[in-house]
C-alpha positions in Angstrom: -15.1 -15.6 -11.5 -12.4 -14.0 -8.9 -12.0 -10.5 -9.4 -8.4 -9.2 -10.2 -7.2 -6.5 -7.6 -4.0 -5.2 -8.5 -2.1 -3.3 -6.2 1.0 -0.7 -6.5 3.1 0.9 -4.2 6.7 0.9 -2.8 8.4 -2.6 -1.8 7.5 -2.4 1.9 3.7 -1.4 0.9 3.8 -4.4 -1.7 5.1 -6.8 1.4 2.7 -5.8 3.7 -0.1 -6.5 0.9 1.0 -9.7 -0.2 1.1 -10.8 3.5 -2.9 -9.4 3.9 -3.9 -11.1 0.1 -3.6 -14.4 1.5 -6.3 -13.8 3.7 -8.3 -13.3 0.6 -6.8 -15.4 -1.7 -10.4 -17.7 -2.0 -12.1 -14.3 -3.0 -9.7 -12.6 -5.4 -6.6 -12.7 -7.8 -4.2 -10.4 -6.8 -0.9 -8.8 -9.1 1.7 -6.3 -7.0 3.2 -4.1 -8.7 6.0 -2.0 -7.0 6.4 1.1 -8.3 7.2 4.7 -6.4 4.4 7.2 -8.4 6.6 8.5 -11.2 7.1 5.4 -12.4 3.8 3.6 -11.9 2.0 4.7 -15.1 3.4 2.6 -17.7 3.3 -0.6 -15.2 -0.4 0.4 -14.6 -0.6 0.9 -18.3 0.6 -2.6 -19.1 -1.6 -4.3 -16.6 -5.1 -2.4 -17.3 -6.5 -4.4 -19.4 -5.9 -8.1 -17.5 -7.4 -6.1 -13.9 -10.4 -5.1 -12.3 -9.5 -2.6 -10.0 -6.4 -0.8 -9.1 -5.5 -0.3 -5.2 -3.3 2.7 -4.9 -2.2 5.2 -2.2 -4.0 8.7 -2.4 -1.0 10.3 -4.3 -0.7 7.3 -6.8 -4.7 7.6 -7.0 -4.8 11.3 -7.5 -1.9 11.3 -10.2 -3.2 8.6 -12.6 -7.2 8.0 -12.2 -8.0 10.4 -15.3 -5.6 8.4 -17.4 -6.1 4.8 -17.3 -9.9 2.8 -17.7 -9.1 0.9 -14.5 -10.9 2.3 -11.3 -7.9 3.5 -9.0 -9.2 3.4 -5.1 -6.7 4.5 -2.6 -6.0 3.0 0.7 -5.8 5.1 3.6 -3.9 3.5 6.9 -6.4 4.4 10.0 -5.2 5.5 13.5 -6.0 1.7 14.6 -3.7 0.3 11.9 -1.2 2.9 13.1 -1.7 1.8 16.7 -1.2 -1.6 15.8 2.1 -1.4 13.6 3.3 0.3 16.4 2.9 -2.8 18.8 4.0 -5.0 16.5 7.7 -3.2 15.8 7.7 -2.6 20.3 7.9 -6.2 19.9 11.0 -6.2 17.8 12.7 -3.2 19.1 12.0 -0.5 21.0 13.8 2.1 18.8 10.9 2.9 16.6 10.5 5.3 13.6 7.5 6.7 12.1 7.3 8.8 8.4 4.7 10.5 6.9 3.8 12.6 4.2 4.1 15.9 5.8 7.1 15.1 7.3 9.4 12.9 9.2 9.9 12.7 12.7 12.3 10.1 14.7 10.6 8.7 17.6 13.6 8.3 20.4 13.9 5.2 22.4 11.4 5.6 25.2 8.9 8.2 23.9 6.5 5.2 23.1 6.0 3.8 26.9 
């Protein structure tokens, strides 16, 4: 039997997770869920009992682990991944715009060569 991942986060989180499940569809069932954290709760709430495992972001994860029976892991996006989404949007455009949780910064055409 497949384990059943479920996985929250905002829409472009959720895209970007459906688009990596299907690398793993043979090994696991996966359910999105697209929820910003306040909300998340009674989504997670609804879903608890039919999943394994919850895969949140650190926020999500700290907010909500001590109240649902689901484990909550967070996912944590590495320098390379950074590196990498980086190269990808050069390839698009070369305006590019990075946002983080301890503030947002606009990256000006040309800063990135």
């Amino acid at each position: 039997m497949r384990p059943r991942l479920c996985v929250v986060g905002y829409a472009p989180v959720i895209a970007f997770a459906r688009d990596i499940a299907l690398d793993f569809k043979e090994a696991a069932e996966f359910l999105f869920v697209t929820s910003l954290l306040e909300g998340a709760l009674p989504l997670l709430r609804e879903v608890e009992g039919t999943v394994d495992i919850i895969i949140a972001g650190p926020s999500t994860r700290r907010m909500y682990e001590g109240d649902l029976k689901v484990p909550i892991i967070d996912f944590r996006l590495t320098f390379p991944d950074l590196i990498r989404a980086i190269q990808e949007a050069r390839r698009i455009d070369t305006r590019v715009a990075l946002c983080h949780s301890r503030g947002d910064r606009e990256v000006l055409p040309g800063e990135l060569r």
